[in-house]
N, CA and C of each residue as an Amber inpcrd file, in Angstrom:
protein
   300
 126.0060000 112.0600000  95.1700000 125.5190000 111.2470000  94.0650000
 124.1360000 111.7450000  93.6650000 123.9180000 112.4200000  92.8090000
 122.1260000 112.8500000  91.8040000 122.3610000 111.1830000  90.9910000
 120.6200000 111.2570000  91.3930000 119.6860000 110.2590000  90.7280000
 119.1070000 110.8220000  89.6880000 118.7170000 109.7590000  89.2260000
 117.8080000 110.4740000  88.0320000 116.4000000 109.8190000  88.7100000
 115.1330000 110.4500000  88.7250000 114.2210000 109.6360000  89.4650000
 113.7230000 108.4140000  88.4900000 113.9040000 108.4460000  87.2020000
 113.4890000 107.3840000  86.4080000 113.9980000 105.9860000  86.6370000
 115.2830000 106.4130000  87.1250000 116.0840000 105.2530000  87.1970000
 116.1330000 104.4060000  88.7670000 115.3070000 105.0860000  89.1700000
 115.0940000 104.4290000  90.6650000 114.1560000 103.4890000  90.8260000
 113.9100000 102.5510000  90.5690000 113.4360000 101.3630000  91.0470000
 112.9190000 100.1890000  92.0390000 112.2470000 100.2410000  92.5100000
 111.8180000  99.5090000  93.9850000 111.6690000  98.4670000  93.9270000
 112.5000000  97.3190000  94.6680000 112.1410000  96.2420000  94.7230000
 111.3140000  96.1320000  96.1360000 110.5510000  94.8190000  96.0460000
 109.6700000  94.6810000  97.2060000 110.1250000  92.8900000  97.5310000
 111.3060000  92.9580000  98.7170000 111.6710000  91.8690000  99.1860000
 110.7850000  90.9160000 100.0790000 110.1750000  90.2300000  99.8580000
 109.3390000  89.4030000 100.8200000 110.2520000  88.9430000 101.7550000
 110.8520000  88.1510000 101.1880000 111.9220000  87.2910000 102.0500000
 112.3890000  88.2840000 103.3070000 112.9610000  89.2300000 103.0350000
 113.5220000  90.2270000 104.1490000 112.6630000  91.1810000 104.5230000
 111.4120000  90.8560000 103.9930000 110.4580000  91.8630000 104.8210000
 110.5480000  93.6930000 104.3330000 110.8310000  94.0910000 103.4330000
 111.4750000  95.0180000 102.8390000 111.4000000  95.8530000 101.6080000
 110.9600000  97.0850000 101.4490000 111.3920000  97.5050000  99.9630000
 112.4170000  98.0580000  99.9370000 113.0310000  98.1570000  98.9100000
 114.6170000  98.3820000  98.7460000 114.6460000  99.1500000  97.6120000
 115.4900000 100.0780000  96.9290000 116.2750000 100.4340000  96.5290000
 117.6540000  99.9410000  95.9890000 118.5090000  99.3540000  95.4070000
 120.3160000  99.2440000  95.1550000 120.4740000 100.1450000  94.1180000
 121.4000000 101.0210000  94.5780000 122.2830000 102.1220000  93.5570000
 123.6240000 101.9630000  93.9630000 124.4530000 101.0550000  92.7070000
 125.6710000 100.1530000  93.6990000 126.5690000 101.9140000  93.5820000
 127.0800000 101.7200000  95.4590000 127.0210000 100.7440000  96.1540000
 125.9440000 100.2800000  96.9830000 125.4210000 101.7430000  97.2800000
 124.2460000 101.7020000  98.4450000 123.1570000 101.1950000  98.3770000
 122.1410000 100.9710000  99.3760000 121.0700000 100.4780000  99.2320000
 120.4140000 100.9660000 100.3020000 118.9430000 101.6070000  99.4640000
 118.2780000 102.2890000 100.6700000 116.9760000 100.8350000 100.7970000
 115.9880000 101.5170000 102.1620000 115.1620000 100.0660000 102.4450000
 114.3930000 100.7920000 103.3180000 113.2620000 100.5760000 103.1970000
 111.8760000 100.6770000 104.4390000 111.6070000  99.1870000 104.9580000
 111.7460000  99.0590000 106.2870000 111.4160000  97.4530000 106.8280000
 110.2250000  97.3310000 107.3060000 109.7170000  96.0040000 107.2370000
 108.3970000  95.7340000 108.0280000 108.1440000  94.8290000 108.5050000
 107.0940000  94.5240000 109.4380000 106.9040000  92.9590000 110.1200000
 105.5880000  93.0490000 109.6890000 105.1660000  91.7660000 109.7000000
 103.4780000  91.3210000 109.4140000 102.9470000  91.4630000 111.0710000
 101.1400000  91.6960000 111.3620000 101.2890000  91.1070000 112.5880000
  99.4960000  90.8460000 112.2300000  99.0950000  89.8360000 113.5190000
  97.0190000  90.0280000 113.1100000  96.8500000  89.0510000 112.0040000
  97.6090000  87.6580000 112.1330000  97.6390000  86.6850000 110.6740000
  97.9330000  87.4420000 109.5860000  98.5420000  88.1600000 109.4070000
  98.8640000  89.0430000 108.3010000  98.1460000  90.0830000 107.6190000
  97.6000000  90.0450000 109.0090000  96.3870000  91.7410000 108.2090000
  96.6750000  93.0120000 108.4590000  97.8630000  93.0250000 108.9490000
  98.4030000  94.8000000 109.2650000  99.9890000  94.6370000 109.1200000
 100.3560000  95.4630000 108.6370000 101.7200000  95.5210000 107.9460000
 102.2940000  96.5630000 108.8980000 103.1470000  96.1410000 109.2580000
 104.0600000  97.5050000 110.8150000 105.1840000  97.6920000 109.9390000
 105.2880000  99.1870000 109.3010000 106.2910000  99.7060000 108.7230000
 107.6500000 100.2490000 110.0430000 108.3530000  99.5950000 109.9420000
 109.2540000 100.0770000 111.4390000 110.7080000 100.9570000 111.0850000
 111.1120000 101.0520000 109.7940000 112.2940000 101.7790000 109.6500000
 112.4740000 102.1240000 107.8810000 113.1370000 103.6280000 107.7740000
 113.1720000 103.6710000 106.6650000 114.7990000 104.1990000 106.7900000
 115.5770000 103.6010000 105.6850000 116.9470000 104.1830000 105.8850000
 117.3110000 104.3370000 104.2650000 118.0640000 105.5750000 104.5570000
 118.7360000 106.1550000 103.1090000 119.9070000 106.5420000 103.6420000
 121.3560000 106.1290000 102.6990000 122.6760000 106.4420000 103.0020000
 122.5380000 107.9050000 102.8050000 123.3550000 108.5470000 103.3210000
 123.5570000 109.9770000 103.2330000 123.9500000 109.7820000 101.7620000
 124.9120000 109.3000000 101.1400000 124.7580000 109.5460000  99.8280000
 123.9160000 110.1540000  99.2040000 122.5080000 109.1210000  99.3980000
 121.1650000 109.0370000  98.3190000 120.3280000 110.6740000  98.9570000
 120.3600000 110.7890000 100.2320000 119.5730000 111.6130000 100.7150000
 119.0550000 112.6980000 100.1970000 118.1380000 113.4060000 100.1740000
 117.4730000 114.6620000  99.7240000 117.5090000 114.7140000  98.2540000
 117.1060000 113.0930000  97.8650000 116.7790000 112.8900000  96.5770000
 115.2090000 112.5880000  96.4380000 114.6840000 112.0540000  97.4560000
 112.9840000 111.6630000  97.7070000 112.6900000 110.3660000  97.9110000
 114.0570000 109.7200000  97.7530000 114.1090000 107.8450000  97.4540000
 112.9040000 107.5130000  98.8650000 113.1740000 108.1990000  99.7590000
 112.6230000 107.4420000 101.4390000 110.9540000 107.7000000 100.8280000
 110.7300000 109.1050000 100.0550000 109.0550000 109.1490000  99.7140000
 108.8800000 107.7580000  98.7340000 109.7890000 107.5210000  98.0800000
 109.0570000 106.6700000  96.8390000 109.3040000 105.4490000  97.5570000
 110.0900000 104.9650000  98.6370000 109.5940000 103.9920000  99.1960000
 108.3510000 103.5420000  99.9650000 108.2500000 104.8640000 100.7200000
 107.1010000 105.1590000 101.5800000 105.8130000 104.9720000 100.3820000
 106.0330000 105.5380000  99.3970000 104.6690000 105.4270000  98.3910000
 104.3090000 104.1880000  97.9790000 105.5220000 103.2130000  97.5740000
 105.2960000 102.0150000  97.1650000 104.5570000 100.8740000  98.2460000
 105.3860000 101.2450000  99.5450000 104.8630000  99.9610000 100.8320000
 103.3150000 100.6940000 100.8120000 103.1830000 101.9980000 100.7790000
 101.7800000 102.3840000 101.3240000 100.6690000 101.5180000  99.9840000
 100.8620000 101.4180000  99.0920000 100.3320000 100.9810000  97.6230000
 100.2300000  99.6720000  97.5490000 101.5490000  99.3160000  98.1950000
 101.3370000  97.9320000  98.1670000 100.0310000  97.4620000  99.4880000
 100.1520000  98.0150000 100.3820000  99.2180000  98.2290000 101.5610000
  98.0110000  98.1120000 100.8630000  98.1330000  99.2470000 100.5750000
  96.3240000  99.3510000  99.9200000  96.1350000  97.9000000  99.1670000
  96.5500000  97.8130000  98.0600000  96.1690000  96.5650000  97.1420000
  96.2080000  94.9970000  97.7310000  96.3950000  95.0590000  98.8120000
  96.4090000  93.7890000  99.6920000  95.5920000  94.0070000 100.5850000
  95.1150000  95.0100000 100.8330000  93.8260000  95.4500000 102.1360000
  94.8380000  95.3110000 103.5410000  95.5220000  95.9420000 103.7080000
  96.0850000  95.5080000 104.8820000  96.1250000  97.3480000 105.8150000
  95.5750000  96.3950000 106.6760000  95.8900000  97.9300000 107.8780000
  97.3970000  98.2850000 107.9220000  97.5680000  99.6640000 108.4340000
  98.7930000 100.0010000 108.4160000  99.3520000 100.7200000 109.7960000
 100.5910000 100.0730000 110.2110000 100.4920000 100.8910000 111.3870000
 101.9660000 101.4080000 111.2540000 102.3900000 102.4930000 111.3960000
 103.4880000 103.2820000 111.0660000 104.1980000 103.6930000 112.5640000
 105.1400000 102.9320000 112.5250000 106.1860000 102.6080000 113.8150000
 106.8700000 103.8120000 113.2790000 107.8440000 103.8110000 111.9880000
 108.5870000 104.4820000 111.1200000 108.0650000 106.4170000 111.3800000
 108.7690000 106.6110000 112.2300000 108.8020000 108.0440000 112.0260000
 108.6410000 109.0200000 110.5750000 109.2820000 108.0700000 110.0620000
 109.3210000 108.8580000 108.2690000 107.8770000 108.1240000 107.9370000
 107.6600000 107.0900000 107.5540000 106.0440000 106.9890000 107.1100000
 105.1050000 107.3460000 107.7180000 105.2740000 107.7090000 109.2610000
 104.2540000 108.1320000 109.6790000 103.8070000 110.1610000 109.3260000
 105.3250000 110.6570000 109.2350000 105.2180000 112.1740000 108.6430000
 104.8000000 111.4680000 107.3210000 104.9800000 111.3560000 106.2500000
 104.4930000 110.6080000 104.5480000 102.9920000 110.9760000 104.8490000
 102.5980000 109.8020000 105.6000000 100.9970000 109.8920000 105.9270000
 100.5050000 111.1930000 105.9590000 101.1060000 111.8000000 107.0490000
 100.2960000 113.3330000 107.0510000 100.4590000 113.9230000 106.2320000
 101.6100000 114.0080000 105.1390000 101.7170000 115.0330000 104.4020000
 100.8310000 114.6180000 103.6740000 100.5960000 113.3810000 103.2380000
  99.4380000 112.6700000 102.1630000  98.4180000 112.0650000 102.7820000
  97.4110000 112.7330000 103.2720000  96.5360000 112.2480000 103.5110000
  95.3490000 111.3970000 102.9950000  95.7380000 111.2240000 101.5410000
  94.5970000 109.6860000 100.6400000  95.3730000 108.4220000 101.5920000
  96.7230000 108.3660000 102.5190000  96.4080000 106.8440000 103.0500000
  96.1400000 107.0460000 104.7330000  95.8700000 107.8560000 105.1550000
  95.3660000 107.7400000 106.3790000  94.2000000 107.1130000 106.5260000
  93.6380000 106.6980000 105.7350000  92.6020000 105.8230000 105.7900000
  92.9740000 104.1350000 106.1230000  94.2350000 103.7780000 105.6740000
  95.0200000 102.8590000 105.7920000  95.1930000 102.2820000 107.2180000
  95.2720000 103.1240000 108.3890000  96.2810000 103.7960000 109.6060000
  95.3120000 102.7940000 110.4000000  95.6990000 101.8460000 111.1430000
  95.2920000 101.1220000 112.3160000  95.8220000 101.3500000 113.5060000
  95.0520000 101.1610000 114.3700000  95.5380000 100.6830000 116.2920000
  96.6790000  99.6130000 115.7770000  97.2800000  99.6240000 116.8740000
  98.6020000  98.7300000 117.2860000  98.0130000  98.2570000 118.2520000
């Protein structure tokens, strides 16, 4: 399945803790828990169906939670193997990056 990247869209689920993706059928998602009264955001999983894969969807999720990060001031601590490579490759949010 090719995306078009315009047409990709991020929702940011509070309720489920989550940004998401739906391209019916699939649905890709980066998860997170709050922790610290809600001052550090623990990114813990990013999943893309093989479908979607080696389209960039997991970066533009990773870009959005990191953005949303920033604009809420929240430390970031990257459980997520994939946001934690993101980070290095982009180093403007390592500034973000807290102790656990």
């Amino acid at each position: 399945m090719n995306i078009d990247p315009e047409q990709i869209e991020i929702v940011h689920n509070k309720l489920a803790k989550r940004f998401e993706v739906e391209l019916d059928p699939y649905v890709a998602v980066l998860t997170y828990r709050m922790a610290d009264e809600n001052k550090k955001i623990i990114f813990t999983h990013t999943g893309v169906p093989p479908a979607l894969s080696g389209q960039g969807i997991a970066s533009k999720l990773a870009f959005q939670a990191l953005t949303y990060a920033r604009e809420e001031e929240l430390g970031v601590v990257p459980i997520c193997p994939f946001v934690s490579s993101y980070i290095k490759r982009h180093p403007e949010y390592q500034d973000l990056v807290v102790d656990w």
